[in-house]
VEXNU-377367 format. One record per atom (N, C-alpha, C, O): x, y, z. Coordinates in pm, whole numbers, padded with zeros to 5 digits, always signed. Example, Ala and Ser with C-alpha at 12.3 -4.5 7.8 and 13.67 -1.06 7.14 Angstrom:
2
+01319-00569+00780;+01230-00450+00780;+01320-00330+00780;+01424-00332+00846;+01285-00225+00708;+01367-00106+00714;+01290+00003+00787;+01341+00114+00804;
END
This chain:
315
+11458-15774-04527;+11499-15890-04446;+11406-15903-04326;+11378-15812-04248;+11369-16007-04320;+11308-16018-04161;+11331-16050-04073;+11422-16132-04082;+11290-16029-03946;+11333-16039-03808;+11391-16224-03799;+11479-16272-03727;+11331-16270-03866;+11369-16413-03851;+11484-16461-03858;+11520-16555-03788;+11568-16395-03954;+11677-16426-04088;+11739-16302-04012;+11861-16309-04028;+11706-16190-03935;+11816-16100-03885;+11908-16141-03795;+11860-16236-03733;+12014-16117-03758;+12132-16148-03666;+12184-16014-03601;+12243-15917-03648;+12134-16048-03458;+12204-15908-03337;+12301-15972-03294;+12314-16083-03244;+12394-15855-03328;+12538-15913-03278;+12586-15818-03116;+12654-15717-03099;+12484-15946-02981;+12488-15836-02898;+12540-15983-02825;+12526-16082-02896;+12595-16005-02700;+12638-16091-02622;+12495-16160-02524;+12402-16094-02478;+12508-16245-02517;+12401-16388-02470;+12374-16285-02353;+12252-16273-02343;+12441-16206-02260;+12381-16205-02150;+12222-16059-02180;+12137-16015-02102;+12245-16039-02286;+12135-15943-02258;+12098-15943-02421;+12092-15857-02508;+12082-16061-02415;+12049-16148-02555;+11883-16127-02539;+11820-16080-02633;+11814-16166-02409;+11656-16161-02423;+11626-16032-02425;+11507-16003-02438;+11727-15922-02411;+11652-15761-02420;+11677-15748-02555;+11613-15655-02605;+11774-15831-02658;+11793-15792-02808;+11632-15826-02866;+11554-15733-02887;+11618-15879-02875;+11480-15883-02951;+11327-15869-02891;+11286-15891-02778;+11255-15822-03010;+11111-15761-02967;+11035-15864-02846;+11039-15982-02811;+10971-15749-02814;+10863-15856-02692;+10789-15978-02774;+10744-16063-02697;+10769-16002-02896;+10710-16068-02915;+10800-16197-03026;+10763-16251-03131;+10904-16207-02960;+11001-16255-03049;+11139-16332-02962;+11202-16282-02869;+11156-16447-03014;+11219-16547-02945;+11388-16618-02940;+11413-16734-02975;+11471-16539-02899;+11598-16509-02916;+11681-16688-02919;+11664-16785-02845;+11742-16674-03002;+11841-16816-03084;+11978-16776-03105;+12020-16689-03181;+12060-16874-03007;+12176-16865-03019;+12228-16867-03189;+12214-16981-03234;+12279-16778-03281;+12339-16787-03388;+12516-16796-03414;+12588-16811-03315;+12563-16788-03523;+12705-16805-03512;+12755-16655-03476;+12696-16547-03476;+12914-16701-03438;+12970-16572-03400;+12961-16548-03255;+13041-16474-03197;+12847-16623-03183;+12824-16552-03044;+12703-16427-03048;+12684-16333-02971;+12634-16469-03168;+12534-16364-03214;+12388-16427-03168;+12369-16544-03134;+12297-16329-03176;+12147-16417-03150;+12064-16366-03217;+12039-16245-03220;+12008-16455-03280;+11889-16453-03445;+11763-16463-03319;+11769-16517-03208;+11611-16366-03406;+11525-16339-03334;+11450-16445-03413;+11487-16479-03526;+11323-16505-03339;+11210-16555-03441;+11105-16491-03373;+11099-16452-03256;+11008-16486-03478;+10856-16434-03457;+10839-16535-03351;+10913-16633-03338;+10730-16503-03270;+10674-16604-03139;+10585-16704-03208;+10596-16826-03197;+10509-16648-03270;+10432-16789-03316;+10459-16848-03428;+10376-16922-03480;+10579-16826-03484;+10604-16956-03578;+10674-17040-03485;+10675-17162-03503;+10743-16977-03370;+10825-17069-03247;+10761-17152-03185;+10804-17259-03142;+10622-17098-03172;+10484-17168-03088;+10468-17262-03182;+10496-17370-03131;+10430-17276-03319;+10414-17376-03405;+10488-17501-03401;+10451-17617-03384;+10629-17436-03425;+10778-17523-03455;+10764-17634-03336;+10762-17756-03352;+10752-17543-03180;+10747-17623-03071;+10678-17763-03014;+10714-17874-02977;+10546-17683-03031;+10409-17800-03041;+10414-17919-03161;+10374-18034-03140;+10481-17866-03313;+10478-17969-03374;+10568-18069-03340;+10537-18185-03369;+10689-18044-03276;+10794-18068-03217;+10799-18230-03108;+10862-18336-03109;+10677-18157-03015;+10671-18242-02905;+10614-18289-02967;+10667-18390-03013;+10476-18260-03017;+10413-18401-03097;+10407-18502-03175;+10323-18590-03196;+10580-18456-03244;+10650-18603-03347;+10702-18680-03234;+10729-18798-03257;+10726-18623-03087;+10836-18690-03014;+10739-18741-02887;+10789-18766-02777;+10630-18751-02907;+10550-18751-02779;+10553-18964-02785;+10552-19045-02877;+10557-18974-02661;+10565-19128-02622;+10357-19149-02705;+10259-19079-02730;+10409-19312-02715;+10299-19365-02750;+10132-19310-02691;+10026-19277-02744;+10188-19323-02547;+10063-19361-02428;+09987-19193-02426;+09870-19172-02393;+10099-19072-02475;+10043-18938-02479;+09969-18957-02586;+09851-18926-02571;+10005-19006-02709;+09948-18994-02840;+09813-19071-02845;+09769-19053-02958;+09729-19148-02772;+09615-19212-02726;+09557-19065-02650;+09435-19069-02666;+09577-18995-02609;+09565-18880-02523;+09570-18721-02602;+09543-18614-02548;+09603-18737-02706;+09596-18670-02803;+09533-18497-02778;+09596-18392-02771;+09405-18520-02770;+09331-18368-02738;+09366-18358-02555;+09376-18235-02551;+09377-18378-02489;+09389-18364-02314;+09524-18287-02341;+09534-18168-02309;+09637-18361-02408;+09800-18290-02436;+09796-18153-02511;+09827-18041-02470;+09759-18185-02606;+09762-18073-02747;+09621-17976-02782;+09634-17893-02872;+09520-17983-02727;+09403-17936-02702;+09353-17934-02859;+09434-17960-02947;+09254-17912-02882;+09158-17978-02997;+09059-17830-03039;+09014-17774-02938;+09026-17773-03154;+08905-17675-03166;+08773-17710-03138;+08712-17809-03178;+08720-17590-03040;+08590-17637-02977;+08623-17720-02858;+08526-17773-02803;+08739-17743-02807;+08699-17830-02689;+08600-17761-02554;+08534-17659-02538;+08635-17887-02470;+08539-17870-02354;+08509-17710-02301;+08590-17618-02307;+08430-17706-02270;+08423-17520-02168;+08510-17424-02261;+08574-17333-02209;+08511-17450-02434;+08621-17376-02482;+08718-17352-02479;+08774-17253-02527;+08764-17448-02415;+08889-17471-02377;+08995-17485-02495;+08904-17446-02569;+09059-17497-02548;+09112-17522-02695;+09239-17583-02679;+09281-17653-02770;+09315-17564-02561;+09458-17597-02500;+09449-17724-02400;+09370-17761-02313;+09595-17785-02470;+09546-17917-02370;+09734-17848-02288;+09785-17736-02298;+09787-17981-02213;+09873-17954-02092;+09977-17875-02188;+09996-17754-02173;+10055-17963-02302;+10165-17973-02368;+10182-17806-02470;+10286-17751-02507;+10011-17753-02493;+10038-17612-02561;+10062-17522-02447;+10140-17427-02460;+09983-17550-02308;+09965-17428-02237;+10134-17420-02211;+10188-17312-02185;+10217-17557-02221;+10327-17592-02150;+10443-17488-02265;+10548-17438-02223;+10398-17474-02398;+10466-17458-02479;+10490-17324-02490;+10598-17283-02532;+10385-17236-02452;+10354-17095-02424;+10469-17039-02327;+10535-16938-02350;+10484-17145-02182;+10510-17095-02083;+10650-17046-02085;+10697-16988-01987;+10754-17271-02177;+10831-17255-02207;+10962-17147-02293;+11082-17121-02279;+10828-17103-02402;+10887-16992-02461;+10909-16848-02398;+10995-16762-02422;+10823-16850-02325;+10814-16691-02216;+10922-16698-02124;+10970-16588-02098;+10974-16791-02068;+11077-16790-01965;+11244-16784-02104;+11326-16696-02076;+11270-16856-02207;+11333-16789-02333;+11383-16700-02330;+11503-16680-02313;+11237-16571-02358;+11236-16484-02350;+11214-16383-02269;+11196-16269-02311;+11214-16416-02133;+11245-16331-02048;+11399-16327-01978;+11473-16230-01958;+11418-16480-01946;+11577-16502-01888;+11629-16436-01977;+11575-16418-02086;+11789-16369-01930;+11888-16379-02013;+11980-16508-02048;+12058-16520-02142;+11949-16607-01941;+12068-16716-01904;+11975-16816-02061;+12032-16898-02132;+11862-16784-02071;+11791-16882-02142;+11805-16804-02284;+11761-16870-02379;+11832-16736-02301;+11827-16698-02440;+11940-16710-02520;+11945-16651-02628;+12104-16834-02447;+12164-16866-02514;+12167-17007-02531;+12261-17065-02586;+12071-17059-02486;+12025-17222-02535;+11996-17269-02679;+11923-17231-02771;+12056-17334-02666;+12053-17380-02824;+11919-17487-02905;+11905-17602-02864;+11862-17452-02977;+11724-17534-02964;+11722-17641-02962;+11615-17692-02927;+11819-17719-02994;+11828-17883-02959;+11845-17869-02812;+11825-17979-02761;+11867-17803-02747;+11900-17848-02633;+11730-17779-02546;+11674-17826-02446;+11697-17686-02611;+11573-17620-02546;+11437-17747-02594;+11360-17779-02503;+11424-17789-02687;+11329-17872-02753;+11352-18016-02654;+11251-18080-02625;+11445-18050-02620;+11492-18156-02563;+11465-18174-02416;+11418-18276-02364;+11518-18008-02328;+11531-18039-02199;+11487-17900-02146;+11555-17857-02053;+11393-17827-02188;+11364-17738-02129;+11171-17713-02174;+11089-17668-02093;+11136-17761-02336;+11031-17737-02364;+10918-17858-02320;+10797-17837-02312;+10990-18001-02291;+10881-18097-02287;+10830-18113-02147;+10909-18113-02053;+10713-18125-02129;+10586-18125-02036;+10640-18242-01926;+10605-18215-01811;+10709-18351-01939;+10729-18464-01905;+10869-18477-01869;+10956-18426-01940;+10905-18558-01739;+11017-18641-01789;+11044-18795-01814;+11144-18849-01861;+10915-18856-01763;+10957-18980-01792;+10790-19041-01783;+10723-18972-01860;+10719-19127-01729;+10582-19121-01714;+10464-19073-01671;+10350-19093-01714;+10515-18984-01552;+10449-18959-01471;+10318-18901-01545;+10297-18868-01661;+10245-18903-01436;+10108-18838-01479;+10104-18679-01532;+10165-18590-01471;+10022-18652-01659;+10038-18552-01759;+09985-18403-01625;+09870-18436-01596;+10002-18336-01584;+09942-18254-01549;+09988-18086-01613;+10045-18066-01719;+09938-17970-01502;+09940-17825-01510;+10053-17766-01450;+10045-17650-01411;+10204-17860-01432;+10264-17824-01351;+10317-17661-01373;+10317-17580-01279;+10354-17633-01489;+10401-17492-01529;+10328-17396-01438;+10391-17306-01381;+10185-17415-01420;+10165-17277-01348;+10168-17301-01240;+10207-17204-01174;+10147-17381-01188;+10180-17383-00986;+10327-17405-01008;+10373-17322-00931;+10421-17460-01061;+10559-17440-01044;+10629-17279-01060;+10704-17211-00990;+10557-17259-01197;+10644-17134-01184;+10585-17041-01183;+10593-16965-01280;+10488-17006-01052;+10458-16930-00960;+10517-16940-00823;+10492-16855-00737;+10597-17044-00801;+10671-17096-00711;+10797-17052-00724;+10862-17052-00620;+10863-17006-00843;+11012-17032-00916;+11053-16872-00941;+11169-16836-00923;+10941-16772-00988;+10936-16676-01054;+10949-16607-00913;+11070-16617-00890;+10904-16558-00830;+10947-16457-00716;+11093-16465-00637;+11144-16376-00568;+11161-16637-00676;+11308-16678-00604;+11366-16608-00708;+11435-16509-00683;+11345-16650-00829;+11458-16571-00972;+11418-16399-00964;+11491-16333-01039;+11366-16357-00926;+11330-16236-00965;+11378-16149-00872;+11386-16028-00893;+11426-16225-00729;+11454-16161-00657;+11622-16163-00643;+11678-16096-00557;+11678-16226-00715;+11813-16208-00793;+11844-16094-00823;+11760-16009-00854;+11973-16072-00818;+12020-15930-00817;+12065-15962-01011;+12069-16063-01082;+12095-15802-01035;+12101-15801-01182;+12236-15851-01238;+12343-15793-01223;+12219-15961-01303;+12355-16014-01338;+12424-16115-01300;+12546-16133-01309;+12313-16207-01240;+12314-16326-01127;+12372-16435-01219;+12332-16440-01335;+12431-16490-01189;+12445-16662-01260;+12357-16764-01286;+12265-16792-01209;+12375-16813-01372;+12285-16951-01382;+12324-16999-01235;+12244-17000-01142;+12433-17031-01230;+12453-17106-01121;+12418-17041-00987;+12416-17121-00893;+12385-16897-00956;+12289-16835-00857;+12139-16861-00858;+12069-16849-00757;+12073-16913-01025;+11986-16896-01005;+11891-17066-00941;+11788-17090-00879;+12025-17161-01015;+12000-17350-00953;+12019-17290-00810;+11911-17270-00756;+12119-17260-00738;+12134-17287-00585;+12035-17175-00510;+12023-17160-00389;+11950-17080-00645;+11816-17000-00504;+11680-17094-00543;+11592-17114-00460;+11675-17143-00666;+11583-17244-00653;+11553-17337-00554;+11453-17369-00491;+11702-17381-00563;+11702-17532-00461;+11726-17499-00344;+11765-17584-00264;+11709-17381-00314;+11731-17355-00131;+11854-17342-00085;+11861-17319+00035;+12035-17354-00188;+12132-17284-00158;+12198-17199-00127;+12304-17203-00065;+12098-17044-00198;+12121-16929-00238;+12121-16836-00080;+12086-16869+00033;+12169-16724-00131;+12189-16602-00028;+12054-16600+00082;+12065-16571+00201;+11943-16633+00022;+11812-16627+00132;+11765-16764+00076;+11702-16776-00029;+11804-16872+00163;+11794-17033+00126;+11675-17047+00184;+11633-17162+00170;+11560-16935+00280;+11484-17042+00305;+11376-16923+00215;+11277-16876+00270;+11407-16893+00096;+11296-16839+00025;+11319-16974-00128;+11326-16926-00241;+11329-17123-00114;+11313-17173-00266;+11206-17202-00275;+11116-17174-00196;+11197-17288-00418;+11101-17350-00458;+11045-17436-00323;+10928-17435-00284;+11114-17483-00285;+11058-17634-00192;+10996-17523-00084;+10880-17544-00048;+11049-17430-00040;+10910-17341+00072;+10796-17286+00047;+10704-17255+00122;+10816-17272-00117;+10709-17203-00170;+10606-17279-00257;+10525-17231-00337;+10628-17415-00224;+10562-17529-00289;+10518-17569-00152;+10479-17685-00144;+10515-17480-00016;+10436-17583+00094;+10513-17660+00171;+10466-17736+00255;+10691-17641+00139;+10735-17763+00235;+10774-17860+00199;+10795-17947+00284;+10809-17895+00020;+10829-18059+00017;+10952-18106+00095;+11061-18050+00089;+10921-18225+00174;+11063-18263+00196;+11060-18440+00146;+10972-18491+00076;+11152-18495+00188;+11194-18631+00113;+11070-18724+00224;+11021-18710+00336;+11060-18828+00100;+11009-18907+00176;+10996-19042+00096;+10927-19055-00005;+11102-19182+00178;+11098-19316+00066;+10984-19342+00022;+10876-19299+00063;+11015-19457-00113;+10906-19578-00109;+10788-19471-00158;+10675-19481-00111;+10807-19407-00217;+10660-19343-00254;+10625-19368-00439;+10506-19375-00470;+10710-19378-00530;+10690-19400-00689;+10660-19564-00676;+10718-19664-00635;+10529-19526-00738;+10513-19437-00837;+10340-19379-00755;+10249-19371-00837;+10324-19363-00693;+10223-19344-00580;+10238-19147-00604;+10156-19063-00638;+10339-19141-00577;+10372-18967-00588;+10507-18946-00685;+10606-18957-00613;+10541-18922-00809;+10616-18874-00844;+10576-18739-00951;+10678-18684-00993;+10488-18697-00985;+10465-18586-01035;+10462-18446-00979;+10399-18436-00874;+10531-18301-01039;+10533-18208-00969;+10421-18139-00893;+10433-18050-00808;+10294-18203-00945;+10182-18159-00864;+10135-18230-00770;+10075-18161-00687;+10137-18342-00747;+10089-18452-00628;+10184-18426-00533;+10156-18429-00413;+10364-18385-00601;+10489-18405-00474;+10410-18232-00401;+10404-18224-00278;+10364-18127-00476;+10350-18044-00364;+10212-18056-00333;+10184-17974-00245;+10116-18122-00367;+09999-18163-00295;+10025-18261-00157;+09970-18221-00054;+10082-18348-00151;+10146-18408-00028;+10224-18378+00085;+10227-18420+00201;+10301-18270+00005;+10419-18240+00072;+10485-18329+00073;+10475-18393+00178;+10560-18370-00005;+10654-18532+00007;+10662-18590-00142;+10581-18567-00231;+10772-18665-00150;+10803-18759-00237;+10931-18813-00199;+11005-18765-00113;+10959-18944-00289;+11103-18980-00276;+11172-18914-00395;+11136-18830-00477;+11282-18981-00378;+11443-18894-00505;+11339-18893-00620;+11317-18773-00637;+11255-18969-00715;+11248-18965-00819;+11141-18829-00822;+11161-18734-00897;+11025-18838-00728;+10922-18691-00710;+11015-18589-00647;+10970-18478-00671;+11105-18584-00589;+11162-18430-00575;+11247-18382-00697;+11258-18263-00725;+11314-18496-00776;+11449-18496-00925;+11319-18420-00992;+11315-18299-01014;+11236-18495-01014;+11125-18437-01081;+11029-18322-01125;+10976-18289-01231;+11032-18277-01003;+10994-18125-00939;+11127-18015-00952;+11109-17896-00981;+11240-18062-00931;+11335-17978-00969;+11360-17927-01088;+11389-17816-01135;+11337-18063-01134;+11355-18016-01325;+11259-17974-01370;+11276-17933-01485;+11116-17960-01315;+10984-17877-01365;+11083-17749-01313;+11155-17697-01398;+11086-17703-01183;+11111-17583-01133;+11241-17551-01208;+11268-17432-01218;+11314-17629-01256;+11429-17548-01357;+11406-17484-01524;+11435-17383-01588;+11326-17629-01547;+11281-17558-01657;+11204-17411-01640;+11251-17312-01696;+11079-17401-01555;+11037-17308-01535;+11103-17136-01561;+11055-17028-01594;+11231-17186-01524;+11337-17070-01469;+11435-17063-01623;+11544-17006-01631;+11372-17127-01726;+11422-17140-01851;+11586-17232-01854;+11656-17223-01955;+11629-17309-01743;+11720-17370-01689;+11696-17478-01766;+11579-17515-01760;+11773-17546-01843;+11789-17660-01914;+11776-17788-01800;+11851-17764-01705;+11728-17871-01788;+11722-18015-01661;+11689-18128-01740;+11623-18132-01844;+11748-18223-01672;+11718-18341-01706;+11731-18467-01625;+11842-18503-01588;+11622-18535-01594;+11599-18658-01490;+11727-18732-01499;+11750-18748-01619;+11816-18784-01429;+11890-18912-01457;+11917-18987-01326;+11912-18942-01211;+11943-19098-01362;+11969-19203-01252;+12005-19323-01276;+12071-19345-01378;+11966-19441-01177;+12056-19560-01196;+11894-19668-01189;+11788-19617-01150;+11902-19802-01229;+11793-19847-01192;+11836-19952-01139;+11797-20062-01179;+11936-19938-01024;+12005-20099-00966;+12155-20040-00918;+12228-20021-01015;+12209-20011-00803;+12339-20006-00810;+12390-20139-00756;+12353-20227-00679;+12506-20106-00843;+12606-20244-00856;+12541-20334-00948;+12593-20445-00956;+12413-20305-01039;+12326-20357-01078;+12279-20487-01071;+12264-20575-01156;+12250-20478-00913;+12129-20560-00841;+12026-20520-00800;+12044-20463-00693;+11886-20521-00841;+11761-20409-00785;+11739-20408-00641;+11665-20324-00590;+11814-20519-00555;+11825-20572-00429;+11922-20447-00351;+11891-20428-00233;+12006-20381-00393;+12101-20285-00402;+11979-20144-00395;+12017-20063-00310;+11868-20108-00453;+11832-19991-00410;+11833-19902-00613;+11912-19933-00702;+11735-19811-00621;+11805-19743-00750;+11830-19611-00666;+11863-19595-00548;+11801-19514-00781;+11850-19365-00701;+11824-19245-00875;+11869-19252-00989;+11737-19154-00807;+11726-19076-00875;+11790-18890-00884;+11778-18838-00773;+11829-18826-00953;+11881-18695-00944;+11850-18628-01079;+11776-18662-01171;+11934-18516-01060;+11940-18439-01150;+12080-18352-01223;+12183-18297-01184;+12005-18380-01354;+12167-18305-01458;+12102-18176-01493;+11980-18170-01503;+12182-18069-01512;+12162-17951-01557;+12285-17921-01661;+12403-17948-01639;+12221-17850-01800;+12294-17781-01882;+12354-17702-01862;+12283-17609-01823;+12518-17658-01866;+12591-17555-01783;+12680-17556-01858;+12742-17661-01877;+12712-17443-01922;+12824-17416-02017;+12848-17486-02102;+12962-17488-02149;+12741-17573-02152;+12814-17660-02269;+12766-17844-02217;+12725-17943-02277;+12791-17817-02107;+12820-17944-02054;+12729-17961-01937;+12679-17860-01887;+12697-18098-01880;+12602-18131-01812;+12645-18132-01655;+12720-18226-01630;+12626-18079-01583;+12645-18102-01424;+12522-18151-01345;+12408-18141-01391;+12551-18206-01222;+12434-18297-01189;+12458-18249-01001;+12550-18209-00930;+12336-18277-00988;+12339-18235-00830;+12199-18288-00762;+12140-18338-00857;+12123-18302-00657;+12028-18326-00600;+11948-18230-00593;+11977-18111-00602;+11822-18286-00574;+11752-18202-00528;+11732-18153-00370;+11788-18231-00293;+11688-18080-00326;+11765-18035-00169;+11702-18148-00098;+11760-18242-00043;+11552-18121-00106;+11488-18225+00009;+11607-18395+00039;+11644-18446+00144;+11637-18440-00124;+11712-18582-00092;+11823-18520-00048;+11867-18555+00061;+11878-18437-00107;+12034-18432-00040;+12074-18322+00045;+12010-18295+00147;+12189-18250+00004;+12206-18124+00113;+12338-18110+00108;+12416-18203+00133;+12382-17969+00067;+12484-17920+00093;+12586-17885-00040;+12668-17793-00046;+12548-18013-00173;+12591-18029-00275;+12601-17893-00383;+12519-17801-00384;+12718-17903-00471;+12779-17761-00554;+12755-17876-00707;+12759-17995-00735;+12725-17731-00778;+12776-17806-00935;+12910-17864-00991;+12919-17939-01088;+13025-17811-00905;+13147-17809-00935;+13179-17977-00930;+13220-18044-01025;+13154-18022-00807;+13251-18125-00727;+13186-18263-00720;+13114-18277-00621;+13194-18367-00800;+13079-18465-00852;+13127-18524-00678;+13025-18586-00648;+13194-18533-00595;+13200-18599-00482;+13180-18556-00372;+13238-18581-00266;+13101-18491-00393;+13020-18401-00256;+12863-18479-00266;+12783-18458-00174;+12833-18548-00355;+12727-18606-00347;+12721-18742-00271;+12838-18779-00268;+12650-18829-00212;+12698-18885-00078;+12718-19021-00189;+12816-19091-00160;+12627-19071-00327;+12640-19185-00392;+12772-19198-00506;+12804-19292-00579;+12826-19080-00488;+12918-19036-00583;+13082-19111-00543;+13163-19030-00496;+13115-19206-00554;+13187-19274-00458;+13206-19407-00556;+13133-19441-00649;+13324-19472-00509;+13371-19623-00552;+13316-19727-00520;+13331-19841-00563;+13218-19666-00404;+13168-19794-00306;+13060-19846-00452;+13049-19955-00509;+13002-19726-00472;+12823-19727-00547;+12881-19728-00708;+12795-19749-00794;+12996-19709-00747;+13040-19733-00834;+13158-19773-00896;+13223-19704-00976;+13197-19932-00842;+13317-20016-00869;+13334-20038-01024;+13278-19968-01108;+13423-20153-01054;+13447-20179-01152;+13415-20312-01166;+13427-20388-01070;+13368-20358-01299;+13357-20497-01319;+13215-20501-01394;+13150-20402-01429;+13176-20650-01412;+13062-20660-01472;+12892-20630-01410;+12779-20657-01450;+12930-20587-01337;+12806-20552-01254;+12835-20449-01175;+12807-20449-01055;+12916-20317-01259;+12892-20233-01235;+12810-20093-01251;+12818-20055-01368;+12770-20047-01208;+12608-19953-01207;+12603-19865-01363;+12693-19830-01439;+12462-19850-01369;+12498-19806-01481;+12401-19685-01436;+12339-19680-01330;+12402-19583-01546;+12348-19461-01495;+12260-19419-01665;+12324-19403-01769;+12112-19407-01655;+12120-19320-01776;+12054-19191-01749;+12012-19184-01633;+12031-19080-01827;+11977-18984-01823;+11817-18963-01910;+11831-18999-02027;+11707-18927-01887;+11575-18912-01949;+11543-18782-02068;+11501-18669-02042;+11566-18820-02157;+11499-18750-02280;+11373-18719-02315;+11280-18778-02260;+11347-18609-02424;+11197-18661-02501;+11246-18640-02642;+11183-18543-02684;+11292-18664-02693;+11395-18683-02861;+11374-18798-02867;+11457-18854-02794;+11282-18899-02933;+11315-19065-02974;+11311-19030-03092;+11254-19123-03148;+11340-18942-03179;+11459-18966-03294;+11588-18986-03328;+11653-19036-03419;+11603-18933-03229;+11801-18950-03235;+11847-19024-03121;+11958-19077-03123;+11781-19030-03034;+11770-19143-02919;+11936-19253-02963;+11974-19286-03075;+12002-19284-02831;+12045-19397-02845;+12016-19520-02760;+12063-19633-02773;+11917-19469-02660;+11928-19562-02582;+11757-19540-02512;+11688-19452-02565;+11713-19599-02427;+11622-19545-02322;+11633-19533-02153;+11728-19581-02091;+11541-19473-02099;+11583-19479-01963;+11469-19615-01928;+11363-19653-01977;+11553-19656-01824;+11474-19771-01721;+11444-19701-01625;+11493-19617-01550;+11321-19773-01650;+11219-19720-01485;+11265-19800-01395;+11297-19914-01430;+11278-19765-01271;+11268-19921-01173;+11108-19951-01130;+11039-20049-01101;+11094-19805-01145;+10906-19871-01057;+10812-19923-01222;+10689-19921-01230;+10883-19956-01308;+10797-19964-01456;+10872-20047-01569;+10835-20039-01686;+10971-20121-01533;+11059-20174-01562;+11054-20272-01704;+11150-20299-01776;+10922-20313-01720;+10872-20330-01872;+10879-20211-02002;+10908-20232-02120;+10849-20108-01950;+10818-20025-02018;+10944-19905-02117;+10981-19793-02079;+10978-19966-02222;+11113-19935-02294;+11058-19825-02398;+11091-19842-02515;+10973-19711-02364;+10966-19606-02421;+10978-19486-02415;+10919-19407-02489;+11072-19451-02309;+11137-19335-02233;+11252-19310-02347;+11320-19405-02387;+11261-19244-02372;+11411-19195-02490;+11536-19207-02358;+11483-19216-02248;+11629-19208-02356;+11713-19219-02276;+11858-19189-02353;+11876-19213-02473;+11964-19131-02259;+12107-19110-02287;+12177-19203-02206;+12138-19207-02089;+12266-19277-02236;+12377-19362-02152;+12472-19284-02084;+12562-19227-02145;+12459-19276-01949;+12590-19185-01892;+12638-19231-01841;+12685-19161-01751;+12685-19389-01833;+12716-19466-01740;+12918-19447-01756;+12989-19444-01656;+12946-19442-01830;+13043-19407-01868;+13158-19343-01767;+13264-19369-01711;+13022-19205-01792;+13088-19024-01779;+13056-19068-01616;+13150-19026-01548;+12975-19123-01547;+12966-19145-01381;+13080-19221-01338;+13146-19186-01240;+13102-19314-01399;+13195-19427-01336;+13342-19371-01399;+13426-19457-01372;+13409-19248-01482;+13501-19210-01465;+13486-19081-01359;+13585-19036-01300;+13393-19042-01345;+13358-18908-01218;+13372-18975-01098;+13448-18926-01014;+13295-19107-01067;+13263-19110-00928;+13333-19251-00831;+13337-19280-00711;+13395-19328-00989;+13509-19408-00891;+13678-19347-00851;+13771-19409-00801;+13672-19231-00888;+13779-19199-00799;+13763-19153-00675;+13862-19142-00602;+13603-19110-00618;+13607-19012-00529;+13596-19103-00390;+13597-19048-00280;
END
């Protein structure tokens, strides 16, 4: 039998010490976790993003996916080096080695969340991400490891955002700055470059993230949009800010967030809608709207407009 097809029947939290260093732990049934070889995972992955990659990457082809013989020998473009990284954080977290691969392929492995410019964020992010998680005590929570990222945690002024230089908020900047490397080249971005940077720095941390927001509340663009972030958490999605826009906010309590409210989300025909950013346009039901790109209907997107406006018109 091989390691592929084997099943350790050891519990998720010390699920990434069940299998070999060179081997990539999968939630199985039972509460069990099936190992795979690393590079058929590396294969699976890359072929992965590249059935699901937006149009405008696929013109871009060798820069994403890197090409034999490229430039300076280079052979790796953003999306393999990205695919490498993804799998190493897998397999190092424990919190990540009970993700389920639809949910890892979806919101933890892709390079992107919505247009921004293709860059190298993995290694300046999580060189940023890796000394806050590491300095976690043994046995920490997911949810210890979102609030030391984001500057919540026991030593809040060791997160990502200090160790990226300082980002703090700043309007009116997308699409001028929304990528995780320009927001810490500036020091600055608005909601959509810090949502952005969070969910690089979560993924990093093998943390499931995903961009979501509104592109109009009360849906009038005159009204303002607003960008954040959802995280995978037990099953289910919780959403919170990133620190620079907000402050103070828990995963628990959707009305600790300051837009989370009846005001920003009434009832009626022009009431807000909210979606969340994918990279799955196979199973896709919907897409996300840009506000700063608002033509452009090739973002995979989830409808959460729903699940907000029963969360946030009571609060």
């Amino acid at each position: 039998m091989s390691r592929l097809s084997c099943v350790i029947l050891l519990a998720p939290a010390v699920a990434a010490a069940s299998c070999g260093t060179d081997e990539v732990p999968w939630p199985a049934a039972g509460g069990s976790i099936a190992c795979e070889p690393l590079a058929a995972a590396q294969k699976t992955a890359l072929a992965w993003l590249r059935a699901n990659a937006p149009p405008w990457d696929l013109m871009n082809e060798y820069s994403l996916f890197g090409a034999p013989g490229g430039v300076d020998g280079l052979e790796f473009g953003v999306a393999s080096v990205g695919v490498n990284a993804s799998l190493a954080a897998k397999m190092r977290r424990p919190w990540a080695a009970a993700v389920p691969r639809d949910v890892f392929d979806d919101y933890s492995l892709p390079y992107a969340c919505v247009n921004e410019p293709r860059t190298d964020w993995r290694a300046l992010v999580g060189a940023a991400v890796d000394p806050v998680v590491d300095a976690l005590p043994a046995g920490a929570s997911l949810d210890d490891v979102v609030a030391a990222i984001n500057g919540y945690g026991a030593n809040a002024s060791d997160s990502v955002w200090a160790r990226l230089g300082g980002v703090v908020f700043k309007s009116s900047q997308t699409p001028l700055i929304y990528d995780p490397v320009s927001t810490a080249a500036f020091g600055y971005a608005s909601c959509t470059g810090v949502s952005i940077t969070f969910v690089a720095a979560l993924r990093a941390a093998g943390v499931p993230a995903r961009l979501v927001g509104t592109p109009a509340w009360r849906g009038d663009p005159a009204n303002g949009n607003h960008n954040w972030v959802e995280i995978y958490r037990e099953g289910n999605w919780s959403f919170i800010e990133a620190r620079p826009a907000g402050g103070g906010e828990t995963l628990d309590d959707p009305c600790d967030k300051w837009f989370c409210n009846a005001a920003h989300f009434p009832s009626g025909k022009n009431a807000t809608t909210v979606f969340a950013a994918r990279f799955d346009r196979v199973h896709n039901d919907s897409v996300y709207p840009m506000a700063w790109d608002p033509t452009n209907l090739d973002v995979p997107g989830v409808d959460r407009t729903a699940d907000y406006f029963a969360m946030c018109s009571k609060c």
